[in-house]
VEXDREN-2710 file (C-alpha; in Angstrom, 1 decimal):
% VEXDREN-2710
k/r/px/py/pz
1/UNK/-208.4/-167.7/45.0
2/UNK/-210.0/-171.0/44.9
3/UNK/-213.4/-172.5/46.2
4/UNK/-212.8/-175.1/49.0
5/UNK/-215.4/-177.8/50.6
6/UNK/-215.0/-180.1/53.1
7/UNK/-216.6/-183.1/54.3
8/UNK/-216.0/-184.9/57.5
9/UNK/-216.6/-188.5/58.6
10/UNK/-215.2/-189.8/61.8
11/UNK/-214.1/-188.6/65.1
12/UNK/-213.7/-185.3/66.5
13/UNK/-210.3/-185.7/65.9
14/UNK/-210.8/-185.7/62.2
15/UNK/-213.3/-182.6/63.1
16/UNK/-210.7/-180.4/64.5
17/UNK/-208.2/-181.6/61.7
18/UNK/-210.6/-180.4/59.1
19/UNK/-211.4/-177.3/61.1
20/UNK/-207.4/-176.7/60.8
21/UNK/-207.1/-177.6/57.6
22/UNK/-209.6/-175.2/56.6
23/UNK/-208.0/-171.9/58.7
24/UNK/-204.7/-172.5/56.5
25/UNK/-206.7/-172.3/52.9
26/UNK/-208.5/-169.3/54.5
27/UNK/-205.3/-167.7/55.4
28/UNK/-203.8/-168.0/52.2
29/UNK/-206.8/-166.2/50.6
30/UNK/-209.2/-169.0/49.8
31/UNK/-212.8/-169.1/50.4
32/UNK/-214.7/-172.1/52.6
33/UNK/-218.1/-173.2/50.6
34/UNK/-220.4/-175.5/52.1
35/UNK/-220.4/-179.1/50.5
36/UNK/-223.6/-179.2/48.5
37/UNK/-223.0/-175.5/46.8
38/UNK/-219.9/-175.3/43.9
39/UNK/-216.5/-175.4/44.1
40/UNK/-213.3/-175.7/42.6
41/UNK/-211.6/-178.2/45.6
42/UNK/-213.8/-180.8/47.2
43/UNK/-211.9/-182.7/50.2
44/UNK/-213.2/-185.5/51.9
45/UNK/-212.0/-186.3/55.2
46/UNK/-212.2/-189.9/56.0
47/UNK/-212.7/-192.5/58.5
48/UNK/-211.9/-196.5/58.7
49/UNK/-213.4/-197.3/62.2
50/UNK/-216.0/-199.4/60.4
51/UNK/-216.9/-200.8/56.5
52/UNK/-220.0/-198.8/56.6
53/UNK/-217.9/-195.9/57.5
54/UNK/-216.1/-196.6/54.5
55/UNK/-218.5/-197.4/52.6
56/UNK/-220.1/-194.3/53.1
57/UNK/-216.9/-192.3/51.7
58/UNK/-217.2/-194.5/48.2
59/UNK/-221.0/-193.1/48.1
60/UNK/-220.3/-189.8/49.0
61/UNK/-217.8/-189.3/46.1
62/UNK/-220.0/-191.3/43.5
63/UNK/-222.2/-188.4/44.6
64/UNK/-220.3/-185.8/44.4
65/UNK/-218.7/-186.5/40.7
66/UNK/-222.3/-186.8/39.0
67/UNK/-222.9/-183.4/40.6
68/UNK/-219.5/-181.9/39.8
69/UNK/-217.6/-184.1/37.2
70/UNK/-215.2/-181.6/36.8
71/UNK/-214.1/-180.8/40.1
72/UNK/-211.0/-181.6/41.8
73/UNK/-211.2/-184.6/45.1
74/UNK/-209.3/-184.4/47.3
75/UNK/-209.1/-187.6/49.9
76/UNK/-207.6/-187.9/53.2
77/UNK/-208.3/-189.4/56.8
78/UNK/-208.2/-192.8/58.2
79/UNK/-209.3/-194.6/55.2
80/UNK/-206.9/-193.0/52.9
81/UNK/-203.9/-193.7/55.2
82/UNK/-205.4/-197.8/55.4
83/UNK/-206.3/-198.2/51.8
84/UNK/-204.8/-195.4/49.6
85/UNK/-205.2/-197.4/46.6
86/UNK/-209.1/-197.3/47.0
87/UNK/-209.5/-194.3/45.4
88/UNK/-206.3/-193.2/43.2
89/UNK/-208.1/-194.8/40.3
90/UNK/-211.5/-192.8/40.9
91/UNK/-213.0/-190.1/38.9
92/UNK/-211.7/-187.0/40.1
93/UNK/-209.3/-187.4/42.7
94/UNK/-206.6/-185.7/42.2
95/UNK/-204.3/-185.8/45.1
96/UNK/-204.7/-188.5/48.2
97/UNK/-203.2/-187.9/51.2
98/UNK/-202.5/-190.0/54.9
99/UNK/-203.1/-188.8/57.6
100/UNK/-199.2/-188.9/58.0
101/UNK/-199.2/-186.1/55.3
102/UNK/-201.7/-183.8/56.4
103/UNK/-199.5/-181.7/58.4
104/UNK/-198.1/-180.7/54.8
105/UNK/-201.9/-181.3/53.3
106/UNK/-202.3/-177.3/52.8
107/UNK/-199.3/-176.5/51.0
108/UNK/-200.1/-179.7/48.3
109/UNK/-203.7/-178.2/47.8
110/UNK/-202.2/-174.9/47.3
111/UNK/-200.1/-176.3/44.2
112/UNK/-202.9/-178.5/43.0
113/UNK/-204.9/-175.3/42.6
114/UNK/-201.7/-173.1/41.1
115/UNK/-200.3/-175.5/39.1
116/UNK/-202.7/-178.9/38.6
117/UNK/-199.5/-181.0/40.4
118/UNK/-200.2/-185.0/40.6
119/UNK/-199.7/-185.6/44.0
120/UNK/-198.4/-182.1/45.1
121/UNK/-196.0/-181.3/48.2
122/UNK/-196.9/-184.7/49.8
123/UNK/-194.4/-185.4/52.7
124/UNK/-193.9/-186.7/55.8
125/UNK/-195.8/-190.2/55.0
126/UNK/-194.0/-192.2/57.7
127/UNK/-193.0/-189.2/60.0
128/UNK/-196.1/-189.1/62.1
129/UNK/-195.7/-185.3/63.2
130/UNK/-197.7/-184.3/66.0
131/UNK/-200.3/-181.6/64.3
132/UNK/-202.2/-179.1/66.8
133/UNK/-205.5/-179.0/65.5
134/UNK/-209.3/-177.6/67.1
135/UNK/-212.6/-177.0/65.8
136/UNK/-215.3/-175.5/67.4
137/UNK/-219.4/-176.1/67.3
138/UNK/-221.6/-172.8/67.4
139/UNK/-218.5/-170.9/68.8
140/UNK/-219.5/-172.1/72.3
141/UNK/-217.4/-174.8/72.6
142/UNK/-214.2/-176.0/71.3
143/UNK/-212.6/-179.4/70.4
144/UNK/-208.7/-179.5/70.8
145/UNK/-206.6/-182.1/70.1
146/UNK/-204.0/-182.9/72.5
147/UNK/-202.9/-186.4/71.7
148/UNK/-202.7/-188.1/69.1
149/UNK/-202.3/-192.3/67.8
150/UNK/-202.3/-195.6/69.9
151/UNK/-199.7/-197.6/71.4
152/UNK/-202.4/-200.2/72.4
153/UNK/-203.5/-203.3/70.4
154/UNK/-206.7/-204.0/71.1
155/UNK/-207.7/-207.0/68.6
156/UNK/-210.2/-205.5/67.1
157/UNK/-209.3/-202.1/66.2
158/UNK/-207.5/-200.4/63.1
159/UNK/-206.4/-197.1/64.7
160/UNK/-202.8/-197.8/65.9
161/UNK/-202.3/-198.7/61.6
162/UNK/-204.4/-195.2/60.4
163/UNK/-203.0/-193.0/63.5
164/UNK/-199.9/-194.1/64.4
165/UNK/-198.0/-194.5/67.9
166/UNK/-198.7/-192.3/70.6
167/UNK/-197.8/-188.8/71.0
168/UNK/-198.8/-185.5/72.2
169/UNK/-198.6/-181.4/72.1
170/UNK/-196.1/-180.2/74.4
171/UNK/-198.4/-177.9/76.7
172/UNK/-196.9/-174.5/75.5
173/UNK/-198.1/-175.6/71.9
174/UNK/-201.5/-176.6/73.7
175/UNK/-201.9/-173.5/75.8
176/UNK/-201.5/-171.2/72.8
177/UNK/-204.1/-172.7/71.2
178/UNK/-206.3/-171.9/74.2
179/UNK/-205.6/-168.3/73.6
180/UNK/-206.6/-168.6/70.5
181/UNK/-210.0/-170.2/71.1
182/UNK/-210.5/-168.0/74.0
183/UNK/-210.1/-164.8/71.6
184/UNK/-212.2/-166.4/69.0
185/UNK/-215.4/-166.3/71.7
186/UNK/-215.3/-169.9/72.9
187/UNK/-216.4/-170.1/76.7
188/UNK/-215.9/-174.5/76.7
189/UNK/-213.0/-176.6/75.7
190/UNK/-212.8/-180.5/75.0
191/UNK/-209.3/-182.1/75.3
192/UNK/-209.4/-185.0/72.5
193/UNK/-207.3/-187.5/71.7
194/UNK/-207.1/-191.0/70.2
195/UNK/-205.9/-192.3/73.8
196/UNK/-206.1/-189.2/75.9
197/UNK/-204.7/-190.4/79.1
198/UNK/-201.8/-191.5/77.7
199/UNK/-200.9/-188.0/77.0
200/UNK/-197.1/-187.1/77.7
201/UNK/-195.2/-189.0/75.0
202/UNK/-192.5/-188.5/73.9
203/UNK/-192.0/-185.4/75.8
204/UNK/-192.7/-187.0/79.2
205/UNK/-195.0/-184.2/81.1
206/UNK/-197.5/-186.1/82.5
207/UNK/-201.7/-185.9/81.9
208/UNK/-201.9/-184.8/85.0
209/UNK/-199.8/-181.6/84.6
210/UNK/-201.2/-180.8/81.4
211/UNK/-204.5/-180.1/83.3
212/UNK/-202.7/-178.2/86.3
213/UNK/-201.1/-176.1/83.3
214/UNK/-204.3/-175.6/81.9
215/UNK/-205.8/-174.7/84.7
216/UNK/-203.3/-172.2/86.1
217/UNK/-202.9/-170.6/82.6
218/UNK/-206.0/-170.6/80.7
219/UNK/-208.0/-167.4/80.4
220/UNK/-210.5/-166.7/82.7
221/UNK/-213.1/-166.6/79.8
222/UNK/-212.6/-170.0/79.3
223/UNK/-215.3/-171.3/81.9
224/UNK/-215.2/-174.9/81.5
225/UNK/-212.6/-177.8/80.6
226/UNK/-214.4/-181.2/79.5
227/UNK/-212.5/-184.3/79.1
228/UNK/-213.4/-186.6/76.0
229/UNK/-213.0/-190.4/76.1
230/UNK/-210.2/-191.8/78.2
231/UNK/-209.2/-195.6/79.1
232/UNK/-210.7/-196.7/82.3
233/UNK/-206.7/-197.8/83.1
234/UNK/-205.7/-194.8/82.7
235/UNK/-208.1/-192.7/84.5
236/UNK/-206.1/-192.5/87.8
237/UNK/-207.4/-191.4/91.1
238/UNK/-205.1/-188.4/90.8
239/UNK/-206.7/-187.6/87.9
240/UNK/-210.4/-187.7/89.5
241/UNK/-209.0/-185.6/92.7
242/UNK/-208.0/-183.0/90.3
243/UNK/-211.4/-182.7/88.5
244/UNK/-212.7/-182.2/91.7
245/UNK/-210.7/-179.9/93.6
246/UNK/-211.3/-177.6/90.3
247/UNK/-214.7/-176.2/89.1
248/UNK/-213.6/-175.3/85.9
249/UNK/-213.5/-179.1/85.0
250/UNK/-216.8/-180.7/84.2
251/UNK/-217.9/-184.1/86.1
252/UNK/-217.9/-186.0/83.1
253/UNK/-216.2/-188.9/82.1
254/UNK/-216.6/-191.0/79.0
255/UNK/-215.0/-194.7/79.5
256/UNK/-215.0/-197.5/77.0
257/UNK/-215.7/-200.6/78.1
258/UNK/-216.8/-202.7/75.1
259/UNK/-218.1/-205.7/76.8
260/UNK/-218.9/-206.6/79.6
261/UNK/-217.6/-210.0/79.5
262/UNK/-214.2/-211.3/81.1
263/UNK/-214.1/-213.6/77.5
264/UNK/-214.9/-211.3/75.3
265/UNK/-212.3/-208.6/77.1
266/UNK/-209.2/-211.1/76.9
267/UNK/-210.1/-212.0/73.3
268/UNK/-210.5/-208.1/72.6
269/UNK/-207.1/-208.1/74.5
270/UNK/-207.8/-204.7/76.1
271/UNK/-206.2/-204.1/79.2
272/UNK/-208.6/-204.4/82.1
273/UNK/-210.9/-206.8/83.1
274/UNK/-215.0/-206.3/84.8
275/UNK/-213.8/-205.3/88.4
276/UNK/-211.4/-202.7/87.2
277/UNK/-214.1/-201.2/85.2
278/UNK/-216.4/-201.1/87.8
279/UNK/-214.2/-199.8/90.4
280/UNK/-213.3/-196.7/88.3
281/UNK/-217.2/-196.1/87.9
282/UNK/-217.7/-196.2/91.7
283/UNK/-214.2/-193.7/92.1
284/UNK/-216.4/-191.5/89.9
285/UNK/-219.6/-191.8/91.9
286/UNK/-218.0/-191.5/95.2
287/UNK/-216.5/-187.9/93.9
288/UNK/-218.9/-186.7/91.7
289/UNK/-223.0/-188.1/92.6
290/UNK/-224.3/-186.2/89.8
291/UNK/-221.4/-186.8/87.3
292/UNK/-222.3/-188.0/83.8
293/UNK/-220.6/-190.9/82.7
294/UNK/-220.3/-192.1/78.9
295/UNK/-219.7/-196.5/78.3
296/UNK/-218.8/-197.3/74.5
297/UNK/-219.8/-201.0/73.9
298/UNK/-219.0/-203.3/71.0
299/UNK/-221.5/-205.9/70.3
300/UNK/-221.5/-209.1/67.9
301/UNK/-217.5/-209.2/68.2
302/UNK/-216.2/-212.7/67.1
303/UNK/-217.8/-215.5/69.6
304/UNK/-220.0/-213.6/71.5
305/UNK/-222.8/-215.9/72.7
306/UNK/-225.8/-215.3/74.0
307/UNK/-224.6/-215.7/77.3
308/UNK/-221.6/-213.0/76.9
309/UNK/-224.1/-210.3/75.5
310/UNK/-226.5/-210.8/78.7
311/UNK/-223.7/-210.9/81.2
312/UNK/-222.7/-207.4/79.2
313/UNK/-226.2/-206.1/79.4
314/UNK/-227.0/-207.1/83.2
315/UNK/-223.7/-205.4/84.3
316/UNK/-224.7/-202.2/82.4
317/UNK/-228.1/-202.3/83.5
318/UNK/-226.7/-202.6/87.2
319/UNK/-223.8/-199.7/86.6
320/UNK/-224.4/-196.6/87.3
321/UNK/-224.1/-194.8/84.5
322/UNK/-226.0/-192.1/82.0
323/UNK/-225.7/-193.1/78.3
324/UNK/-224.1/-195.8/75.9
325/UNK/-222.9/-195.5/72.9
326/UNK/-222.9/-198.5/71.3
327/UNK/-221.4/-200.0/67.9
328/UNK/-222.1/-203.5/66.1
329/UNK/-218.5/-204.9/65.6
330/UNK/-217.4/-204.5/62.3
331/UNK/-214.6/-206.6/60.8
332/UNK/-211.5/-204.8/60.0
333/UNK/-208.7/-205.8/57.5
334/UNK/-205.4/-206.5/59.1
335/UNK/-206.6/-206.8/62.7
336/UNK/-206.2/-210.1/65.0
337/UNK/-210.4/-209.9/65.5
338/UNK/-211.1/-210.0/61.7
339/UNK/-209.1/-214.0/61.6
340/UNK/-211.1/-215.4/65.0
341/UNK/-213.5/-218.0/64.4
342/UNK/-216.9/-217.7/65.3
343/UNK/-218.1/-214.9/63.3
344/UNK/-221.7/-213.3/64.6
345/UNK/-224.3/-213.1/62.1
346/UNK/-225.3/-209.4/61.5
347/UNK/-229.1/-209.4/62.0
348/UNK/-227.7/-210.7/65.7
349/UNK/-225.5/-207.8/65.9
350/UNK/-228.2/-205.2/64.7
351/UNK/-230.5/-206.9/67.6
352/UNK/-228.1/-206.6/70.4
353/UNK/-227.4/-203.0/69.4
354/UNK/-230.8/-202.3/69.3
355/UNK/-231.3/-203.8/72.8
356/UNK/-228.5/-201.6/74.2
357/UNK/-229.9/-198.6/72.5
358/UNK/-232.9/-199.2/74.4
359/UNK/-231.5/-199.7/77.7
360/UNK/-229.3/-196.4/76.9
361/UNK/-232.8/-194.3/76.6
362/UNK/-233.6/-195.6/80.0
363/UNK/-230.5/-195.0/81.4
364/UNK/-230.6/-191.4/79.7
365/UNK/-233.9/-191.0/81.2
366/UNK/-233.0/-191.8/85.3
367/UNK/-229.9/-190.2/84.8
368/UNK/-231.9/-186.5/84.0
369/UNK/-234.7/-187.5/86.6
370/UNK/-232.0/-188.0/89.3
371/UNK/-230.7/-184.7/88.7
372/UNK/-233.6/-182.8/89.3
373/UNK/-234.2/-179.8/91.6
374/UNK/-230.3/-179.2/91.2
375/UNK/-228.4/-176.1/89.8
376/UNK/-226.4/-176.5/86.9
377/UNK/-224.4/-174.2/85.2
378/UNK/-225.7/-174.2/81.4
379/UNK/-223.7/-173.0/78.1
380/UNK/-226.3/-172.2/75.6
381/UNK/-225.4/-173.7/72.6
382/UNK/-228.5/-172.9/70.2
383/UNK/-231.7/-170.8/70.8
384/UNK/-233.0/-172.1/73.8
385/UNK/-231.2/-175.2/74.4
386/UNK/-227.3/-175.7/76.0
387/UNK/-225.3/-178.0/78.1
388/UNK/-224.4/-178.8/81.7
389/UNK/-221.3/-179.2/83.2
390/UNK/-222.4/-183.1/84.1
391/UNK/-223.4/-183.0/80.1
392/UNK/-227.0/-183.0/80.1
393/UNK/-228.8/-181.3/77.4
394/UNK/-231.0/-178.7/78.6
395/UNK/-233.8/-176.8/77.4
396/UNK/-233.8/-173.1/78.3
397/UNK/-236.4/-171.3/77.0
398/UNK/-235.5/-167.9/75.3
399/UNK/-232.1/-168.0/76.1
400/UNK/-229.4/-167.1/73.5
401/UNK/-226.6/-168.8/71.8
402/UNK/-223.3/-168.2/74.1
403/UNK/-225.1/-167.5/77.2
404/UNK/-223.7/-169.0/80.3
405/UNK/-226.5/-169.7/82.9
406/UNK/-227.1/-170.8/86.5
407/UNK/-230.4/-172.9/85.6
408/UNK/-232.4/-174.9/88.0
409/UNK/-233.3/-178.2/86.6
410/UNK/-237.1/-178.4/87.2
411/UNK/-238.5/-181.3/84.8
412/UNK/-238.1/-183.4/81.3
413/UNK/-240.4/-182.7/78.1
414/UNK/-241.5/-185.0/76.1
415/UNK/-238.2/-185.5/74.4
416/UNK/-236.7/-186.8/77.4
417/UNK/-234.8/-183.3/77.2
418/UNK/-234.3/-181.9/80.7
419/UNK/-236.0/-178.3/81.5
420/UNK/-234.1/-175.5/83.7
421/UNK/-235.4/-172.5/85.2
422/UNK/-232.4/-169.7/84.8
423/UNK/-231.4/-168.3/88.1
424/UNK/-229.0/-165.7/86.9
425/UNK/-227.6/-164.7/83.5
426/UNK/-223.8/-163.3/84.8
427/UNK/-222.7/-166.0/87.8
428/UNK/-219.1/-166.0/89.3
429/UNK/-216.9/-168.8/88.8
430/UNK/-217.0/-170.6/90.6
431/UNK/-221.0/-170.8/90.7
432/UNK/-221.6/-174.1/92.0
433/UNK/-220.6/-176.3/95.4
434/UNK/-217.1/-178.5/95.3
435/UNK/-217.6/-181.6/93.3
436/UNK/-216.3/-183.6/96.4
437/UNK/-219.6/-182.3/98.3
438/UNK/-222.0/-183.3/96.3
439/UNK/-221.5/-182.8/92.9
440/UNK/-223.4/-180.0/91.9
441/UNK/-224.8/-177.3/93.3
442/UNK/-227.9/-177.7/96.3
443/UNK/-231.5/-177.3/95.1
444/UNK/-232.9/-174.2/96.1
END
C-alpha cells in the first residue's frame, strides 16, 4: 500500500481524469493523501492551454521536491503529451506519461511502486483510446466526460496536438457511468468534452440521441443534466428543442466566441462568423428568457487593434448574455497564431482583459436582477449556498449540502450573490413551468 497525491491544473476534463485515475489506485488498495501532507507518489496532472499554465506546473514541482526530495513525480496531462522532454531530466520524476497513455497510467504507477520500473507499463502513446472518466464536486454534482480531442484547427489553439482527434463514449459505456454516480449520491451531472457537440465519432450516434438516451435511461435520482461548453456551430436548434421540451436539462449554455471581430475570427480560423454567433444567442433567448449563457473570449490575439477589441466589447455589451470568461492570448508552440505578425504587447492584453472582466461583473449583476421574484430549483452545494438550474449561485440560508430546493429568488447581497427564500424542501420533478413558456418557473 502506497501513499498517492494528486494535483490538477486544467480543465474539467483533466478533473474527472484525475478523479478516475485516483478510483483505480484506491481499488487496488492504495490510499488518496491530500497534496501538501506526505506521500510516497506525487502525480501532477497537467495543462498546456497557456505558458503560465505551464509555467505554473515547473513551480509546482520545484515546490514539491524541496518539500519531499525523496518522493516519486509522477507527470502527466496536456503538457506532458506537448513537451515530454520538459521534465524527464527533473529531480524526481520518475515516470512521464501522455495523455495518450493514461488509460494504462494506473497499472505503470502500480509497478513504479512494486518494483521502482523507469517508465513502467507505458502504452498506447499513439492509440488515442477513448477513457470514461467523471469527478464529482461536494457529491452534488458530477462531471462526466463524454467526448474527447478536436478535429478543429482553430489557429491559435494547442488541443487537437495534446488531445488528439475526436471521439466519444458509446452511450451504453456513458449510461453506466450514470449509475454509478447516481449510486454514489450525485443529484447533477455535467456532460464535458473537449468539443461536446461533436459527440458521435467514430461510432456515429448522434449528440442528439445521446441526450434522448440519457434522458429515457437515467435514474430518477439524477435531477438535473447540464451541458458544458459547446461550439455555437454545433449547437443546433434540435438540440435547444430538446433542452426545452425536458426539465431535467438546465437552460444553460456555455458558447465560445473569442472575438467579436469578423478579422480576428477568420485569422483565428474558427468556423463561424458575428451573425451566426448572435443568431444562436437569440435561439437561446427565444426558448429559454431566463437561461444563463456562458461567452469565452480571447483578447490580445496577434493583430488585434484597438478597433477589433472595441467592436468585440460593444457586441458583448449589446448581447444578451450573463458572464464571460475571458483569457489574454497566449502564444503556443506549433500553432499557426504563434508565426502571425503583429504580436500584442502584454500590458495591452492584461488591460483588455481587465476591461472585459469588468463588463462580465456587470453583466453577472443584470443577469441575477433580471431573474428576480422567480422560482428556481436550487442544488445546495455547501452550507447555505447552491445552484440554479439557469446557473446562478444562490444563497440559501441554513440549508444543507445535497439539498434540492424550490427557492424563490428575492434579492442580491453585497457579493452580488443572489438570495432565495425556500418554498419547499421535497418538490416533484418536474417542479418548474416548460422552458418554452417562460423559462423558469412564475413568481409567486
Amino acid at each position: 500500500m502506497a501513499r498517492i497525491a494528486f494535483y490538477t491544473l486544467g480543465c474539467k476534463l483533466n478533473f474527472a481524469e484525475t478523479a478516475t485515475l485516483a478510483r483505480q489506485l484506491v481499488a487496488a488498495g492504495h490510499v488518496i493523501t491530500d497534496w501538501e501532507a506526505p506521500a510516497d507518489v506525487y502525480v501532477l496532472n497537467t495543462c498546456a492551454v497557456t505558458h503560465q499554465a505551464e509555467r505554473k506546473a515547473h513551480k509546482i514541482l520545484r515546490q514539491l521536491h524541496r518539500r519531499a526530495p525523496q518522493a516519486k513525480l509522477v507527470i502527466t496531462g496536456c503538457y506532458a503529451q506537448r513537451a515530454p522532454e520538459a521534465f524527464q531530466n527533473l529531480p524526481g520524476v520518475a515516470l512521464v506519461a501522455t495523455n495518450a497513455q493514461k488509460p494504462t497510467l494506473a497499472q505503470a504507477i502500480e509497478e513504479l511502486i512494486q518494483h521502482d520500473v523507469a517508465n513502467p507499463g507505458l502504452r498506447g502513446a499513439t492509440e488515442w483510446a477513448f477513457w470514461p472518466s467523471s469527478s464529482g464536486e461536494g457529491r452534488t454534482r458530477a462531471f462526466l466526460k463524454v467526448q474527447d480531442g478536436c478535429d478543429y484547427r482553430c489557429s491559435f489553439c494547442i488541443v487537437p496536438k495534446t488531445r488528439g482527434p475526436s471521439r466519444s463514449a458509446p452511450p451504453e459505456a456513458i449510461l453506466q457511468e450514470v449509475q454509478r454516480l447516481a449510486a454514489a449520491g450525485f443529484q447533477e451531472i455535467v456532460l464535458t468534452g473537449i468539443n461536446l457537440g461533436d459527440y458521435g465519432k467514430p461510432h456515429g450516434i448522434p449528440f442528439l440521441e445521446l441526450l434522448r438516451r440519457l434522458e429515457a435511461e437515467a435514474p430518477p435520482t439524477i435531477r438535473r443534466f447540464r451541458l458544458s461548453s459547446i461550439e455555437p456551430n454545433l449547437l443546433s436548434d434540435e438540440v435547444l428543442d430538446f433542452v426545452a421540451a425536458h426539465p431535467r436539462w438546465a437552460p444553460h449554455f456555455h458558447l465560445p466566441l473569442q472575438s467579436g471581430s469578423d478579422r480576428i475570427l477568420r485569422l483565428m480560423r474558427r468556423r463561424y462568423q458575428r451573425a451566426l454567433y448572435e443568431g444562436r444567442i437569440q435561439a437561446i433567448r427565444q426558448r429559454f428568457p431566463h437561461a444563463g449563457i456562458g461567452v469565452d473570449v480571447i483578447v490580445g490575439f496577434p493583430s488585434e487593434s484597438e478597433e477589433d477589441f472595441r467592436e468585440t466589447y460593444r457586441f458583448l455589451e449589446e448581447l444578451p448574455v450573463s458572464y464571460l470568461h475571458v483569457f489574454p492570448y497566449s502564444e503556443r508552440p506549433g500553432t499557426v497564431a504563434a508565426t502571425l505578425p503583429g504580436s500584442v504587447p502584454w500590458p495591452e492584453r492584461l488591460a483588455r482583459s481587465e476591461a472585459l472582466r469588468l463588463l462580465s461583473l456587470q453583466k453577472k449583476r443584470t443577469f441575477a436582477e433580471s431573474c428576480l421574484g422567480q422560482v428556481v430549483q436550487v442544488l445546495i452545494e455547501e452550507e447555505g449556498e447552491g445552484l440554479s438550474e439557469n446557473y446562478l449561485r444562490v444563497q440559501v440560508p441554513s440549508a444543507s449540502a445535497g439539498e434540492w430546493l424550490a427557492v424563490k429568488l428575492i434579492g442580491l447581497g453585497e457579493d452580488g450573490l443572489a438570495v432565495g427564500l425556500p418554498l419547499s424542501s421535497k418538490p416533484e420533478i418536474p417542479t418548474f413551468a416548460p422552458h418554452g413558456t417562460g423559462g423558469l418557473a412564475n413568481g409567486l
